[in-house]
N, C-alpha and C positions, 0 to 999 in steps of 0.2 A: 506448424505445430500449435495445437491451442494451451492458449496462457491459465494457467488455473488461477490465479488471481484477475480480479478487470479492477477497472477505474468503478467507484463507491460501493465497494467491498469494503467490509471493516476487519482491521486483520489486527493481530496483536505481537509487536518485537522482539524476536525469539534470544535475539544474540545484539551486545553492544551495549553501549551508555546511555540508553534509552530501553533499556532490558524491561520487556513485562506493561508499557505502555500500549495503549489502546488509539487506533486512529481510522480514519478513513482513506482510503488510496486516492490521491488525487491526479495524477497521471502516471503513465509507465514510459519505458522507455526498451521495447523489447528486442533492439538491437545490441543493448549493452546488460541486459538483465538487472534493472533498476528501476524502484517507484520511488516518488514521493508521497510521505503518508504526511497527514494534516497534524501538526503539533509534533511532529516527530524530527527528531536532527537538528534542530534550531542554531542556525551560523548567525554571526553577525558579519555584516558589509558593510564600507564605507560606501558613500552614493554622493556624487557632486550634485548642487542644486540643478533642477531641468524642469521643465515645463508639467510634468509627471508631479514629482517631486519639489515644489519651491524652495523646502528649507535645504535639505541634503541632510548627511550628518550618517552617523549608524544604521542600519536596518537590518531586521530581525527577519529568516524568513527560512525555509526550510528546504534543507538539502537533499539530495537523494541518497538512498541506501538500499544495500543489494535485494533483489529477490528473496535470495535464501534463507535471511535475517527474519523475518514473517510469516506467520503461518492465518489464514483464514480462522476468521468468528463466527460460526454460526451456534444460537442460542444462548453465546457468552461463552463458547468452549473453544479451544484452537484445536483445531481437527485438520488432517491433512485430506487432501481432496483427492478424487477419481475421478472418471468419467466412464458413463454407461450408454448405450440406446435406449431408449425411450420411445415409443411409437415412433421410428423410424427417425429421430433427432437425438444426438450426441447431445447429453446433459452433463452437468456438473452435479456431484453426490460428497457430504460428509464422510470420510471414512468408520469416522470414530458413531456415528449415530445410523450413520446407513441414508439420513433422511435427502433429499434431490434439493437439490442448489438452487438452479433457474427453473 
């Protein structure tokens, strides 16, 4: 099935403690119905020093959250999406503007 959301979609968080926040998808996870969006969910970690890392200590970094919490931005509106044909290729389409995605 194709994902109505992709990786650098900017989508906006419909539901949670991050309500109404704006970000970019930074990867999916579409066996468990999960992205991570950029600035969004922010956990803190504990992290032992390593090669990566010298000092260790806390780290700040973002979690994932459900699919269904985000809805797609396009023109700065959350609008939920479709898909149509298009000279013979399945596109993505705004619902709310009508206007074609990809």
């Amino acid at each position: 099935m194709a994902s109505k959301i992709k990786v650098g979609d900017t989508v906006r968080v419909i539901a949670g403690k991050d309500k109404n926040n704006e970000g970019k998808v930074v990867s999916i996870d579409h066996k468990n119905h999960r992205l991570v969006v950029e600035g969004v969910n922010m956990v803190k970690r504990h992290e032992k020093p390593s090669m990566k890392n010298q000092a260790g200590g806390i780290v700040e970094h973002e979690a994932p959250i459900d699919i269904s919490n985000v809805m797609l931005l396009v023109d700065g509106n959350a609008t939920r999406v479709g898909f149509r044909t298009e000279d013979g290729k399945k596109v993505r389409f705004a619902k709310k503007t009508g206007k074609t995605i990809d």
